[in-house]
ZALO-767831 format. One record per residue (C-alpha): residue in three letters; x, y, z. Coordinates in steps of 0.02 Angstrom, whole numbers, padded with zeros to 5 digits, always signed. Example, Ala and Ser with C-alpha at 12.3 -4.5 7.8 and 13.67 -1.06 7.14 Angstrom:
// ZALO-767831
ALA+00615-00225+00390/SER+00684-00053+00357/
***
This chain:
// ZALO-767831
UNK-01150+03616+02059/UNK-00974+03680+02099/UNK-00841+03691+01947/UNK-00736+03542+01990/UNK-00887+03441+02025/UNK-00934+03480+01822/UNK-00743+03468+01758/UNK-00742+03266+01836/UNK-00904+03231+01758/UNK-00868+03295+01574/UNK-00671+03211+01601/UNK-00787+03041+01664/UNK-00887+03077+01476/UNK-00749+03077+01380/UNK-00704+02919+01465/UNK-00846+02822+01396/UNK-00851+02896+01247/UNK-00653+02871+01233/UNK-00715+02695+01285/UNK-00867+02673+01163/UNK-00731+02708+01024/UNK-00625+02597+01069/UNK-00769+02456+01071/UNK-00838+02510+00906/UNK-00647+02515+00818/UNK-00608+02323+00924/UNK-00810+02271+00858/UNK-00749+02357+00660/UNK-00567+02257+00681/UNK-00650+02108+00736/UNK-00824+02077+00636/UNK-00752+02178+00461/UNK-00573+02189+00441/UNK-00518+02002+00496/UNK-00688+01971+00487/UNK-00612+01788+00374/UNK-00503+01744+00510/UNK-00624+01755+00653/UNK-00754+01660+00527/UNK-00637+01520+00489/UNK-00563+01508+00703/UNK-00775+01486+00720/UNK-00779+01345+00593/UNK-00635+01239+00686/UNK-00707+01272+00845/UNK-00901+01202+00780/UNK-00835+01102+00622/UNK-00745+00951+00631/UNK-00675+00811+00507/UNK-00703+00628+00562/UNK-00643+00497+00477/UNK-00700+00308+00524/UNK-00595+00158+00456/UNK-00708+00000+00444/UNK-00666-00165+00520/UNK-00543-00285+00408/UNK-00614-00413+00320/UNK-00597-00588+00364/UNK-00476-00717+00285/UNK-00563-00897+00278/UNK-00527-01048+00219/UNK-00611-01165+00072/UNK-00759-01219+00193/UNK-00810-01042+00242/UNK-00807-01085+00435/UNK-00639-01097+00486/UNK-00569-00893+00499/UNK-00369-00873+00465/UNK-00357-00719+00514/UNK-00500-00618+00623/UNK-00516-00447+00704/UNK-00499-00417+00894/UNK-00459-00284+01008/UNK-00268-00237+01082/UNK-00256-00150+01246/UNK-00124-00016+01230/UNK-00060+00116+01350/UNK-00015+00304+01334/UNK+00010+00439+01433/UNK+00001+00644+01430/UNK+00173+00720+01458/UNK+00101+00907+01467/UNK-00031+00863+01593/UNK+00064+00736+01736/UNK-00032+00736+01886/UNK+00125+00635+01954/UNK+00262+00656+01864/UNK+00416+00602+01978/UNK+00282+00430+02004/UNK+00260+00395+01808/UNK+00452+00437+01783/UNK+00502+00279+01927/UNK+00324+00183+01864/UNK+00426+00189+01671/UNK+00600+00170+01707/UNK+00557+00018+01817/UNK+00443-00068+01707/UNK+00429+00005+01530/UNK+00622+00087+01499/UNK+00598+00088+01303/UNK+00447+00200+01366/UNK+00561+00303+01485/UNK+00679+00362+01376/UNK+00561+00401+01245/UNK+00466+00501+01381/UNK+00641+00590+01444/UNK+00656+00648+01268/UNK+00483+00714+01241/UNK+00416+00805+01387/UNK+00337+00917+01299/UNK+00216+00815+01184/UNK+00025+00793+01206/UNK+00029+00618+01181/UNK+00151+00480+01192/UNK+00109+00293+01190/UNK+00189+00170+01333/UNK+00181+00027+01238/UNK+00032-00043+01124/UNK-00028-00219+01131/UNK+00010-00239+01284/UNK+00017-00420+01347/UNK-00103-00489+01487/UNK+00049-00473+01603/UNK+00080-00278+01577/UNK-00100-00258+01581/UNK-00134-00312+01762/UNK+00023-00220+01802/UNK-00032-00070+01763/UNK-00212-00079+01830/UNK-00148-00149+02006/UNK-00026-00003+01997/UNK-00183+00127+01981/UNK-00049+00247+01903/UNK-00156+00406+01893/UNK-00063+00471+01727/UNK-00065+00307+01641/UNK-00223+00269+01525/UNK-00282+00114+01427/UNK-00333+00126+01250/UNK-00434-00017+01133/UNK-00344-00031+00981/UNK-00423-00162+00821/UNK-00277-00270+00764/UNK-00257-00441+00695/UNK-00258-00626+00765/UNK-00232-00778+00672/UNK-00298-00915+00738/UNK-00206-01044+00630/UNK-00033-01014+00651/UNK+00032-01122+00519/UNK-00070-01014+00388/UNK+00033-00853+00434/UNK+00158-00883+00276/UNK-00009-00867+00160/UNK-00106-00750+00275/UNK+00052-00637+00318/UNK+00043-00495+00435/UNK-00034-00327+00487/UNK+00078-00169+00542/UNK+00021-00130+00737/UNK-00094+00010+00622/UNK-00178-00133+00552/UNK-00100-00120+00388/UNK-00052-00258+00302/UNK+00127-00294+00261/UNK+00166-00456+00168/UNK+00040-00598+00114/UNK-00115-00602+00081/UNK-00132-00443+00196/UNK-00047-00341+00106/UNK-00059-00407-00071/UNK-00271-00366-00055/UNK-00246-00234+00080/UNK-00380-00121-00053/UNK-00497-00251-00034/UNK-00462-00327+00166/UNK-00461-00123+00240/UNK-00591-00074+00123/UNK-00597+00122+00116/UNK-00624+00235+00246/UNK-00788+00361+00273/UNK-00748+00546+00292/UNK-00905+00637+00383/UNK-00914+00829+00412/UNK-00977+00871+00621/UNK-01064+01008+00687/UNK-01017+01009+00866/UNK-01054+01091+01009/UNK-00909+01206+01045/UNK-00877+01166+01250/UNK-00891+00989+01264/UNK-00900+00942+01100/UNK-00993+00765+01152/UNK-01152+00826+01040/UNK-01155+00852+00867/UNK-01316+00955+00788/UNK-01272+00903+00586/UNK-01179+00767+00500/UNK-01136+00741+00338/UNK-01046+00618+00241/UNK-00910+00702+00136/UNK-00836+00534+00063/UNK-00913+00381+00069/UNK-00820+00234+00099/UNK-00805+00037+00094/UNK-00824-00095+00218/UNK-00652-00230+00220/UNK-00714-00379+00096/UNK-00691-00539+00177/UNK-00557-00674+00067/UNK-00597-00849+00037/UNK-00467-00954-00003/UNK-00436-01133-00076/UNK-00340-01186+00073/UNK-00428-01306+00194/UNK-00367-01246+00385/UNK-00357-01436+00435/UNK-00252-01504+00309/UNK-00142-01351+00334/UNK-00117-01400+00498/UNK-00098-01591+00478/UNK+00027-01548+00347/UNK+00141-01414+00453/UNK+00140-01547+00598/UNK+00227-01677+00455/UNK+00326-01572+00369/UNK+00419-01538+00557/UNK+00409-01694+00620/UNK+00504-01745+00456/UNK+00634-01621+00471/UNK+00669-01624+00635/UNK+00689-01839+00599/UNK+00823-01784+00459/UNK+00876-01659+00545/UNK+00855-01537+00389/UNK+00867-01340+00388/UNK+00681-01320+00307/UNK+00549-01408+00222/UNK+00407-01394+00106/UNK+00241-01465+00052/UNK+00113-01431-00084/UNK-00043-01511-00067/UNK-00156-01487-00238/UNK-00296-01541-00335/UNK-00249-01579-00504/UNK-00417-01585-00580/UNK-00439-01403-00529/UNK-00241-01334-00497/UNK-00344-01272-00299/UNK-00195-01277-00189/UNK-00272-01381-00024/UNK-00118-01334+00071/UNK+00046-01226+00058/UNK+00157-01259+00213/UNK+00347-01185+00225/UNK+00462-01243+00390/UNK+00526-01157+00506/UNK+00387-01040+00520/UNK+00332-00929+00620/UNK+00195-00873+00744/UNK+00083-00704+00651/UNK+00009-00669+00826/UNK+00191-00644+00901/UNK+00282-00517+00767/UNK+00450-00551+00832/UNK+00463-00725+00785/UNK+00446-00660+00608/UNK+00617-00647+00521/UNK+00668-00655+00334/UNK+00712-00810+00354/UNK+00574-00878+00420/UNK+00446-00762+00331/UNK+00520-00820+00163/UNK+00386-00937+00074/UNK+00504-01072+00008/UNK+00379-01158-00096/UNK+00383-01037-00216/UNK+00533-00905-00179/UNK+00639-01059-00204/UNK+00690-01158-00349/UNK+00791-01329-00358/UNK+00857-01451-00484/UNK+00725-01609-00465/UNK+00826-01734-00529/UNK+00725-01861-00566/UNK+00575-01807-00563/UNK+00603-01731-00737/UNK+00637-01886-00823/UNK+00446-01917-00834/UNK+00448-01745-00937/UNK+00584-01796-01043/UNK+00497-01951-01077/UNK+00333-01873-01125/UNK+00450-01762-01249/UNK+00519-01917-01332/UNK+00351-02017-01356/UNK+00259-01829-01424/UNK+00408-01817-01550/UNK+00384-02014-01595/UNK+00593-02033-01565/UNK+00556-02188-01451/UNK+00403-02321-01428/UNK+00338-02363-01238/UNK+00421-02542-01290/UNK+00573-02491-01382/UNK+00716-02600-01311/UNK+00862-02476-01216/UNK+01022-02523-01179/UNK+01072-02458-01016/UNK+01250-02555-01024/UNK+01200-02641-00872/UNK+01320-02550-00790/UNK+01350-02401-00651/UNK+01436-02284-00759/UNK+01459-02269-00938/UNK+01517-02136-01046/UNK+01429-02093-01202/UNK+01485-01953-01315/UNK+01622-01929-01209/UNK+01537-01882-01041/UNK+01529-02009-00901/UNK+01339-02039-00852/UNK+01311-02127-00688/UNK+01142-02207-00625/UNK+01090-02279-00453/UNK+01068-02474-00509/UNK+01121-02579-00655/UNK+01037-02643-00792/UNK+01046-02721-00960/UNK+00911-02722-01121/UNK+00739-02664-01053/UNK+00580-02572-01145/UNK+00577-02390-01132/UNK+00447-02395-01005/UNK+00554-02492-00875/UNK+00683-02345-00920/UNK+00576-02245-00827/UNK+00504-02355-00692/UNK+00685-02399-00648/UNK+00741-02209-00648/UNK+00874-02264-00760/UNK+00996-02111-00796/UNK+01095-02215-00953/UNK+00953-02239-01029/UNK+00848-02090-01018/UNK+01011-01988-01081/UNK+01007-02121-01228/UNK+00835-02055-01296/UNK+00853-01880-01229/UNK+00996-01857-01358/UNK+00868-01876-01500/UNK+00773-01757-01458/UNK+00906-01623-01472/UNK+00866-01436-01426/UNK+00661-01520-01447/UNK+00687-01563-01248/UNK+00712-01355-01226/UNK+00561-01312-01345/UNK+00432-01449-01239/UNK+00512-01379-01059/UNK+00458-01219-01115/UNK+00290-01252-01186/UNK+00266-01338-01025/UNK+00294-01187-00910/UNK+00476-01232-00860/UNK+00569-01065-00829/UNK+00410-00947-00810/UNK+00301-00918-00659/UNK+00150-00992-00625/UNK+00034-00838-00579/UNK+00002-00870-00416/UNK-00056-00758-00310/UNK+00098-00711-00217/UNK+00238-00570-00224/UNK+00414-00624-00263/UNK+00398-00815-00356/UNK+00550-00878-00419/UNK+00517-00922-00605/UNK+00624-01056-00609/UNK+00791-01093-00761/UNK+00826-01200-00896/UNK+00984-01181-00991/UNK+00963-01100-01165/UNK+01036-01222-01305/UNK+01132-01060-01326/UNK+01244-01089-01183/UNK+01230-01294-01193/UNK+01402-01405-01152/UNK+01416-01565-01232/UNK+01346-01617-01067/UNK+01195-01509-01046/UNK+01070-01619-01167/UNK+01117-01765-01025/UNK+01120-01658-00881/UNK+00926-01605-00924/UNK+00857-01776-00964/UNK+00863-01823-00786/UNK+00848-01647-00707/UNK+00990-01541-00683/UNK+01025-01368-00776/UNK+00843-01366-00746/UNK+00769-01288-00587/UNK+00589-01252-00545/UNK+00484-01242-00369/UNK+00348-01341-00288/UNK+00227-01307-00398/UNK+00293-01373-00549/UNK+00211-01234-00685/UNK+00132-01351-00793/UNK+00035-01276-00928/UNK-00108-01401-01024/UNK-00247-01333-01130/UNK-00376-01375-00981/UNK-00301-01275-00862/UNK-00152-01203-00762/UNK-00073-01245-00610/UNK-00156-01123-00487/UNK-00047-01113-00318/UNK-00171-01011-00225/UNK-00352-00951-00292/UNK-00434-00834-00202/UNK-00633-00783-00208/UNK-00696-00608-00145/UNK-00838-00667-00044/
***
């Protein structure tokens, strides 16, 4: 064995032992010193979070069978910007037929993920499937339909995350979306399509179905009359309440123009605005049967007390001019009212004083009725405080007084209920 022959082999020792060192001090650096961060890059690459959402609950109406608002699937379409198979192909696909999409894209070429558009209609779905764009996928999405479009002012809407954001959907969005399960995964670190352990970390809630008192063929009857009336007067809007007043169960709550819940961008404020209760007008008439029911409570007037109404158009009493509709002369009290006679009414109103206030307000003039909707208009009456010499006249037939629909009529059976709703 020559010299040279023995230096390579103990230089060729060193080597591996130089080597050996080296592996032991990497195997000490990795397994002791950041032994925590290799431990915890092991955990995300074997243990994964999952959380599931579960399905919305239904909205029905009073019979249980008819749904207002259901869950089905959207179609939506997204793309990978770092991993274009065609790029110069998507760009022309985009910027032909989704540009909202393009210039989103042109601004984000270096995201994961990028949606083209979600919900896509039937149209843009066969487009892109005939197309066979390699970089363009399909997702299922859950969302929202409502089959009764007239309901969507009561029902409201769901974001395009299925949240809800006015209505019923968003007023019981705890109990519609329920609450969502968190599990714990331990997956296989490749594929990650098998999991050997699974635990459940939180445990959620499935969405609660809502039944409501509304009957989803009256509601319809009632939006096709309510347009067919205003489109005859050739009004702005219109309203209708349809209740029971046994029970206070609203049957039917329609507001026109509406709009359609399954098409989003037909929803305006304007037309998203639930009139029957976010507005409040002077009734006129209507209130003399109040101020009537005031007069006989305080005993100021008899059902046949004789009134003289001047048998005139306009008279002036006090001082202030009072105008009614149709002459007449002596009658009882009760034809007062069966007439809608404004002389006469104001005649017996005036004995009643600031009394006429006191019985608006027991009756639930000026305060809300509690139902079960976000932004009511309570509704004004003019404080005695602030009354004119003509304000005791104005509110015996129905002005300085404003209320909605649902008149808020408080008895000691029950309380007008606008909308009652039961957690099925």
């Amino acid at each position: 064995m020559t010299s040279s022959f023995k230096i390579r082999l103990t230089i060729i020792f060193f080597i591996f032992i130089l080597a050996y060192c080296a592996l032991g001090i990497n195997i000490y650096i990795i397994q002791i010193k950041n032994h925590a961060f290799y431990t915890h890059l092991a955990e995300q690459q074997y243990h994964v979070t999952v959380t599931q959402h579960p399905p919305r609950g239904p909205i029905l109406d009073r019979t249980g069978k008819n749904y207002l608002a259901i869950n089905r699937d959207y179609l939506s379409a997204f793309i990978l910007p770092k991993q274009l198979n065609d790029p110069e192909a998507t760009k022309t696909f985009l910027l032909n037929h989704f540009p909202d999409a393009y210039k989103r894209f042109s601004s984000n070429k270096t995201k994961n993920f990028m949606f083209i558009k979600r919900r896509l209609s039937k149209l843009e779905q066969e487009l892109i499937k005939t197309s066979a764009m390699p970089d363009i996928f399909l997702l299922s999405e859950p969302g929202r339909y409502y089959p009764l479009s007239s309901a969507g002012i009561i029902t409201g809407l769901t974001s395009i995350d299925n949240k809800g954001l006015f209505g019923l959907e968003l007023l019981y969005e705890s109990i519609l979306a329920g609450k969502p399960t968190t599990y714990h995964l331990e997956k296989d670190a490749r594929s990650g399509h098998y999991y050997f352990k699974k635990e459940t970390t939180i445990q959620g809630d499935t969405g609660h179905p809502l039944t409501l008192t509304i009957d989803a063929d009256l509601q319809f009857l009632t939006q096709e009359a309510v347009a067919a009336t205003v489109k005859k007067f050739n009004a702005q809007q219109g309203a209708a309440l349809v209740m029971n007043p046994q029970t206070g169960e609203i049957i039917s709550l329609v507001s026109y123009p509406h709009f359609d819940p399954n098409n989003p961008k037909t929803a305006s404020i304007n037309v998203c605005k639930n009139i029957v209760i976010s507005d409040a007008y002077e009734l006129g008439s209507v209130i003399k049967i109040f101020a009537a029911l005031a007069a006989l409570e305080e005993n100021v007037v008899t059902p046949d007390e004789l009134i003289d109404c001047k048998n005139t158009l306009t008279t002036v009493i006090d001082g202030r001019t009072i105008n009614t509709v149709k002459p007449h002369g002596i009658i009882p009290f009760t034809d007062v009212i069966a007439f809608s006679n404004n002389i006469g009414i104001a005649t017996v109103a005036k004995r009643l004083d600031t009394k006429l206030y006191d019985y608006y307000k027991k009756w639930g003039f000026g305060t809300k009725t509690g139902i079960a909707f976000p932004g009511e208009n309570p509704g004004f009456i003019n404080p005695p405080e602030k009354w004119s010499k003509q304000s005791i006249i104005s509110l015996s037939y129905g002005y300085e007084i404003s209320a909605t629909l649902p008149l808020p009529i408080q008895t000691s059976n029950h309380s007008w209920q606008a909308i009652q709703i039961f957690q099925s």
